[in-house]
N, C-alpha and C positions, 0 to 999 in steps of 0.2 A: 568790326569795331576798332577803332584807331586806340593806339597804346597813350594813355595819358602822361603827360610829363612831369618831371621829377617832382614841381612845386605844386603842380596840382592835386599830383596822388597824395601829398605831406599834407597841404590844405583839407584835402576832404577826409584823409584819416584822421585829422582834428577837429573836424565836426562831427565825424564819427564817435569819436570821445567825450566830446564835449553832452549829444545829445544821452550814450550812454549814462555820463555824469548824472542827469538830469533826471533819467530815470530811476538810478539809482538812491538819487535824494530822494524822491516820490514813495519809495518800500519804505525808507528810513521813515520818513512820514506818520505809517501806522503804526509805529513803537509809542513807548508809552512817555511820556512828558519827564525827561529826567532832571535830578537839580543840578544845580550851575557844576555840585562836587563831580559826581557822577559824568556831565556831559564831557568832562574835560578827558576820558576814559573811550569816551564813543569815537573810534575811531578804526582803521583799516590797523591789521596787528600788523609791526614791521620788524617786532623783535618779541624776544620771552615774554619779557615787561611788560610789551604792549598784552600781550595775550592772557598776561596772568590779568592786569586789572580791568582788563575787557570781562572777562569770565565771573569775576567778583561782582561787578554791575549786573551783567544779561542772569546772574543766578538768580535775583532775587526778583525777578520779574520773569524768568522762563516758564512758572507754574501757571501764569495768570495769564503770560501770554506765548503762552506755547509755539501757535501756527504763524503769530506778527514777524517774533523772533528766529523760527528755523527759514522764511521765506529770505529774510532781509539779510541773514547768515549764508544763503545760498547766491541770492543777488549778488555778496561781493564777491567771492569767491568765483563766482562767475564774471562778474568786471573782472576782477585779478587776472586770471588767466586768460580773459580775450586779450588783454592789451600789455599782458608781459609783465604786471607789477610782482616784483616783489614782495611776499609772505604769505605764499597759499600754505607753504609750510605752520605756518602758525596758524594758519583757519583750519586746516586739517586737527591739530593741536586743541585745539578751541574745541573741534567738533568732538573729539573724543570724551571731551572734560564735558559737554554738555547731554550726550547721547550714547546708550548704549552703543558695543560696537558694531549691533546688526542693523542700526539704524546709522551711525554715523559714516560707518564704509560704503552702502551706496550711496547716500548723498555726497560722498566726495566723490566717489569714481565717477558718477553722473553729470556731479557739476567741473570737473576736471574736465570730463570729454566732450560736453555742450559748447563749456570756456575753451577749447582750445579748437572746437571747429567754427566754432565764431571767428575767431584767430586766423582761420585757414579762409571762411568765407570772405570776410573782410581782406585778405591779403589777394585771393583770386579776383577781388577787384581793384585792389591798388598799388597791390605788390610788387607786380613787374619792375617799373621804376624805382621803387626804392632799394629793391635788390639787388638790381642791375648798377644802381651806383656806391652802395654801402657795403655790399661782399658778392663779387659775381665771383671769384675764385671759388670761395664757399660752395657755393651754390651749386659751379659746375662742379662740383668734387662730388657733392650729393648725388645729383644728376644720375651721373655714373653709378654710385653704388646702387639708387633706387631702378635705374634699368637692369643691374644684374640680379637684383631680388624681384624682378616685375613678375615673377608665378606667387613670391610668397610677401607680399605686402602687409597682410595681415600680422604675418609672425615678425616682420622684421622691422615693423613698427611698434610691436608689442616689446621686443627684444631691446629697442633704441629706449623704452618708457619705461623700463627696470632698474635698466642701466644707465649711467652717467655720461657715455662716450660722446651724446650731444645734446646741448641744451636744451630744454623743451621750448624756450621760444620762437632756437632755430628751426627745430621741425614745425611747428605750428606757421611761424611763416611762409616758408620758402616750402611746407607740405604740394600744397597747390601748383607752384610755379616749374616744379619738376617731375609735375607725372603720378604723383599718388593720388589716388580714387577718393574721396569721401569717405565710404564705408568700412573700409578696412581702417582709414586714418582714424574714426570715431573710434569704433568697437576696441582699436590697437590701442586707444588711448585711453577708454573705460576700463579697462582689463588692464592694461599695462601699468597703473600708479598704483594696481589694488596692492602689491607688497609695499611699496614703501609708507602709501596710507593706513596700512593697517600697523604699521611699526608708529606712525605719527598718534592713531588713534589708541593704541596702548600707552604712548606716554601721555595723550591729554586724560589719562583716567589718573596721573597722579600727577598734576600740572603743577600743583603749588609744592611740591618737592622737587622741582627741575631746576636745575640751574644753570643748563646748557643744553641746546639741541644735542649734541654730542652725546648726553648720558642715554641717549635711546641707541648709540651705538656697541654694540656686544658682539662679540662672537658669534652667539646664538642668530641677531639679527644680522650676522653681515652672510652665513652661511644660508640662513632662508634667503635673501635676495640672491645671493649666488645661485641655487637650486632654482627658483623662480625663474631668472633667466637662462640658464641650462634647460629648463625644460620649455620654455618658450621656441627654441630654434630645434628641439628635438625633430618638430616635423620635416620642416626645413631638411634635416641632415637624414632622413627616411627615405625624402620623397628624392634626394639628389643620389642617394645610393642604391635604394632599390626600383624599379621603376613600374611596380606595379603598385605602389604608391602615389604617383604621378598623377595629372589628373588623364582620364583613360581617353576625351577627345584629343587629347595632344600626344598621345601614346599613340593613338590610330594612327596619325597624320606622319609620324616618324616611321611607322613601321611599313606604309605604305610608298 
């Protein structure tokens, strides 16, 4: 299959978008008829504000429309993250303030890791080109580290999703074009946001007291993400020192 060129790959990623768009107006659809005050509120959170007076509308219709409501809250949140927008942070935020936490933490992690292997899929078919002209330095820097992690991909995408060290849009992109599998990139991506989602989803249980994402940061919380990713590469750091850790058909092949 010939590699599509730069304007092409741009072109059809915005039909991609566009058709998403589409769908996503369609969920919007089966929500319930709001007034002119209200609709002015219906929108993608992009800040506190947005999220506070989103939550204030979707309350007083969450009882009556419960399943309208958590699908059309999953739909964006999954646009968000296939296409890189800005404020899953405050949908996570949102999710908290509307669901308890054992309902709100898989629906993020699930929709986090749906939204960004859409992200992956969608870039394994248009990526190449755009990567190639918008950061191939990047990329090949990745490259490199994802070949020397190629036994633990799982953990070392789980480790990247804790941590801040790179953006999640860049992995979601450029996932595909350098060698990461599907499945470890999903499940490292399900598992990997579940700490910072669960710090999101504790401050949307008291949303209307927040006055900056900042006040979810504490001590307490910057120490659980630090342990979370400490114990993330723990395997990692097992299987590279002792070697009966290892996986054992690559143990054979060494010792033979």
């Amino acid at each position: 299959m010939a590699e599509l060129s730069f304007q092409k790959a741009a072109t059809l990623c915005l039909l991609i978008f566009v058709c998403a768009a589409f769908g996503l107006y369609n969920v919007y659809l089966q929500l319930p008829n709001f007034s002119p005050e209200e609709l002015v509120y219906i929108k993608l959170p992009r800040n506190l504000d947005d999220a506070k007076n989103l939550a204030r509308v979707i309350s007083v219709y969450q009882s009556t429309h419960y399943y309208p409501v958590m699908s059309t809250w999953c739909s964006c949140y999954v646009f968000m993250q296939t296409f890189s927008i800005p404020g899953s942070t405050f949908c996570s935020i949102l999710g908290g303030f509307m669901w308890p936490w054992y309902i709100a933490l898989p629906l993020i992690c699930m929709c986090s890791g749906t939204g960004a292997s859409l992200c992956y899929l969608m870039s394994h078919v248009v990526g190449q080109p755009l990567a190639k002209r918008l950061m191939p330095e990047k990329m090949a820097e990745w490259r490199e580290k994802v070949q020397h992690h190629s036994d633990d991909l799982f953990n070392y995408i789980l480790f990247l999703r804790i941590t801040p060290f790179l953006p999640n849009w860049f992995i979601n992109l450029t996932g595909p074009l350098v060698g990461v599998p599907l499945k470890p990139f999903f499940w490292g991506s399900v598992i990997g946001v579940a700490p910072l989602s669960m710090l999101a989803v504790q401050a949307g249980q008291t949303l209307y007291t927040l006055t900056s994402t900042s006040d979810t940061v504490t001590y307490k919380s910057v120490i659980f993400v630090f342990l979370s990713a400490v114990l993330s590469v723990l395997p990692i750091y097992f299987k590279r020192k002792n070697p009966k850790f290892a996986d054992p058909s690559k143990a054979e092949i060494k010792t033979q």
